[in-house]
N, C-alpha and C positions, 0 to 999 in steps of 0.2 A: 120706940124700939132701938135707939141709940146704942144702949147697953148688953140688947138681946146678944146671945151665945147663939153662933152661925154654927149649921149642921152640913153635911151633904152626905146623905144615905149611900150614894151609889159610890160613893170614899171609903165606906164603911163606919159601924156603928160608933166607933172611939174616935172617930176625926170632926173637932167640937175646934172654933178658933170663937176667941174673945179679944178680938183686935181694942185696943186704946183710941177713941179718935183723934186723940192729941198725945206729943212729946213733948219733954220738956230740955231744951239746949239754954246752956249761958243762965240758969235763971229764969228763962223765960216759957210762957208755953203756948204753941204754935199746933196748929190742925197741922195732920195727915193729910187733910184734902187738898191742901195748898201744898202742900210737899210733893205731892200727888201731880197734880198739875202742871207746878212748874218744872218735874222730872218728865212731863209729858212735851211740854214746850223746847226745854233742851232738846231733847229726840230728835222731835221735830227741825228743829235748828241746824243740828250738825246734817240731818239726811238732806234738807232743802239745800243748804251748801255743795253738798259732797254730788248733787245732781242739778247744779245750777245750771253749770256747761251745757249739759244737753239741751236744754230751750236757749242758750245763744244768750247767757246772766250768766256775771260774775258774782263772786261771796261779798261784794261791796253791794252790789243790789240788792242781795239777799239781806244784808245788815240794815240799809236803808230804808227797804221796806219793811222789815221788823218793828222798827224803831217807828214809823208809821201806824202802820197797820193793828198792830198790837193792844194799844189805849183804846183805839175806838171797837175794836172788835171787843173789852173787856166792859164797855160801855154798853154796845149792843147787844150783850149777853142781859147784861142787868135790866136794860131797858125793857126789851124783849119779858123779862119775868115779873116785872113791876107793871106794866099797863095788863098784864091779862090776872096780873093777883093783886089788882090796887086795893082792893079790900084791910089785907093786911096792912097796908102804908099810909090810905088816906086820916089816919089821926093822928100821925105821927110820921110828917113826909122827911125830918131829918135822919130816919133808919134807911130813904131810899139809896141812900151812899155807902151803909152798911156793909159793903158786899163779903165782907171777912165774915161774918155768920151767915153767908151760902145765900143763894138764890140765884142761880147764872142759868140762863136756858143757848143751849150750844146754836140755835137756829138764829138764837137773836147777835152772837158771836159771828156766826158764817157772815148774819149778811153786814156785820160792823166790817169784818176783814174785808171784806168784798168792795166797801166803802172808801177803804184805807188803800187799797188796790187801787182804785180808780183815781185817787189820790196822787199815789206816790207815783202812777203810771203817767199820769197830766203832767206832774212836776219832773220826772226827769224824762219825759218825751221816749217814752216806751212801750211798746204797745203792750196790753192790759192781760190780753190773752195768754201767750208765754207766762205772765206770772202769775196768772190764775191756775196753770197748767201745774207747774211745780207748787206751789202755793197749797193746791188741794191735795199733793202727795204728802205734806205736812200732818195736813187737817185731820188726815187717816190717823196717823200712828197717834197725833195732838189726842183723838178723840176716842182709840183704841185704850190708851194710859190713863185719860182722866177718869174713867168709869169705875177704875180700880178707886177712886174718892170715893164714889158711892158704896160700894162692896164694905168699906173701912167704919162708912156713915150709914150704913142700913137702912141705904134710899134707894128709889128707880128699882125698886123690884116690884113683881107683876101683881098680877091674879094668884089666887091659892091653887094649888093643882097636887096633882098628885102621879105624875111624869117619872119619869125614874130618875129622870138628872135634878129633880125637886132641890129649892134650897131650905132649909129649915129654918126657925127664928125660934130659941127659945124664951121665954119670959116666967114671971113667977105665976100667970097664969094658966103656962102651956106652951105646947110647939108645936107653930103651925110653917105648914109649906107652901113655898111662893115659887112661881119662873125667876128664875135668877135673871131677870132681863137686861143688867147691868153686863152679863158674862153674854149674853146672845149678842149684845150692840158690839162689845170690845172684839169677838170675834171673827161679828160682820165686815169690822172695818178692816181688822188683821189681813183676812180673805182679801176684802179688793183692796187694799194695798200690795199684795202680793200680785193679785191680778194686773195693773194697772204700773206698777214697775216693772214687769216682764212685758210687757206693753210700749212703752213708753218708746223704745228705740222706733216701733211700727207706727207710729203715731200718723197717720195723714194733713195736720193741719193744728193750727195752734189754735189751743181753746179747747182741744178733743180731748183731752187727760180732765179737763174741767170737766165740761159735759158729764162724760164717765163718772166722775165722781158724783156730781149732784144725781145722774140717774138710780147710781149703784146706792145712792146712801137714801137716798128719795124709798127706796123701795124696801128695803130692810128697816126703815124706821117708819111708815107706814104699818108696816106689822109690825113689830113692837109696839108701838105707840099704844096698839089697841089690846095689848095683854097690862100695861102697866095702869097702877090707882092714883095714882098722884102729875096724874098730866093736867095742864093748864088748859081752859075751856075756852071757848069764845064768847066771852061776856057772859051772857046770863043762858046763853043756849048750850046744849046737850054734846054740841059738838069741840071733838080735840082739836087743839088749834094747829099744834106738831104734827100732827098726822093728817090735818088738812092740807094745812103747807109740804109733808110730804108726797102726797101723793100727784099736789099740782105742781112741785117741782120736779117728780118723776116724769111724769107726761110733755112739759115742756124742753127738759133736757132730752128724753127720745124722739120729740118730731124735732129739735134744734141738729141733735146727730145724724137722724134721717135723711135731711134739705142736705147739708153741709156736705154729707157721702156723697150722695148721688145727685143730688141737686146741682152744685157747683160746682164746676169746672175748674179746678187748680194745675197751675201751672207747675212743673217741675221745681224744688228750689223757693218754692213759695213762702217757707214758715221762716223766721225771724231767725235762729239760726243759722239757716242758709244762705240768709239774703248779703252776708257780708257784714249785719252791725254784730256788735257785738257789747251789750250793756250800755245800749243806749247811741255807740259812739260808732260810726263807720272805720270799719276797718281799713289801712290800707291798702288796695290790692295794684300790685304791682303788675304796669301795660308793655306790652312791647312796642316801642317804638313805631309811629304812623310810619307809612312810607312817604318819602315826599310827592308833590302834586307837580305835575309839569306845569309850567307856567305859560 
């Protein structure tokens, strides 16, 4: 259905797009979905910057852990879609590097970034939390933008239905209607991004903007997962493997928020920007004078 002519009824009858999924710049021709992408990546970039401050990170941190974090999370995107569709790959394992003709699953992307986290946080002796905090404020808009690849590539849509916000697909066989579920995920994440930057100054504790995130996204993609045809199974069994792992990373991230609220006792001043460092390095803070001791 690459080619298919997209519809939406409720646009009205005359609103018909037939996107290209490729340009062609220099001579050369290059997908939309990687244009797509990496329009989603910059986004992501400048906002993670422009909100570094507030978790107690500088834009040098935010560069450094890019420059991290980024390979391996493009790695465990792929990896991630290659062990649960080895099928395609096992006769020809030189296509598993292929990734420029598609194949990324975002789950196996989270937990490369997360990786790359743990990483760049060991190496420059900073705690993991704060940049998991802002990090996942990325990940929102990162994974609000790229969906518009799929919309481009007539993928990640649902079941057939018949809704009134229905997308259409037509072919020389017909037009049939799907859940747009690529516009339900871009929106979900729109949503708690919104949420979770109006948020963010109230924040109790570093980690809590993560958390948030992995719940909020846990549970929106849990439902999706089960409207769309083209999800990734668990080996040879019936079940989605995206929406298993959503749903046990929804549950984990809510009893993790739960202990952390109530459970533990935080001291005033606690989270990594308060404490005085500031991207890794102790600030100086300037003492008054001891008094002397009598002798």
């Amino acid at each position: 259905m690459s080619d298919a002519i997209i519809s939406f009824p409720l646009l009205g009858e005359n609103f018909k797009l037939n996107p290209s999924s490729s340009y062609t710049l220099f001579g050369r021709e290059f997908n939309w979905y990687g244009a797509i992408i990496a329009l989603g990546f910059l986004l992501a970039a400048l906002y993670v910057s422009r909100r570094a401050k507030l978790f107690g990170l500088t834009v040098d941190n935010i560069i450094d852990m890019l420059i991290i974090s980024v390979p391996i999370a493009i790695v465990g995107a792929r990896l991630y879609y290659v062990v649960f569709n080895f099928s395609q790959y096992k006769d020809s394992l030189v296509d598993i590097v292929k990734i420029w003709e598609g194949g990324l699953a975002i789950y196996g992307g989270v937990i490369g970034g997360i990786i790359g986290v743990l990483i760049f946080s060991r190496v420059k002796k900073i705690p993991m939390a704060p940049v998991l905090d802002v990090g996942s404020l990325g990940m929102l808009i990162g994974q609000a933008v790229g969906r518009w690849g799929n919309f481009i590539n007539r993928e990640a849509f649902g079941k057939m239905t018949d809704v009134p916000w229905k997308m259409g697909l037509t072919t020389a066989s017909g037009t049939y209607y799907f859940h747009p579920t690529f516009l339900y995920e871009s929106l979900w994440n729109l949503i708690g991004l919104a949420i979770l930057h109006y948020y963010t100054k109230k924040r109790r504790f570093d980690g809590e903007i993560f958390l948030l995130y992995v719940a909020w996204y846990g549970l929106g993609r849990f439902w999706i997962e089960g409207l769309r045809t083209d999800s990734l199974y668990l080996f040879s069994t019936g079940i989605r493997v995206s929406q298993l792992l959503a749903g046990v990373s929804f549950l984990a991230a809510l009893a993790l928020l739960i202990v952390n609220r109530y459970a533990k006792r935080r001291r005033p001043g606690s989270m990594f920007v308060s404490s005085g460092a500031r991207g890794g390095k102790i600030a100086n803070v300037e003492q008054e004078p001891s008094e002397p001791k009598d002798e």
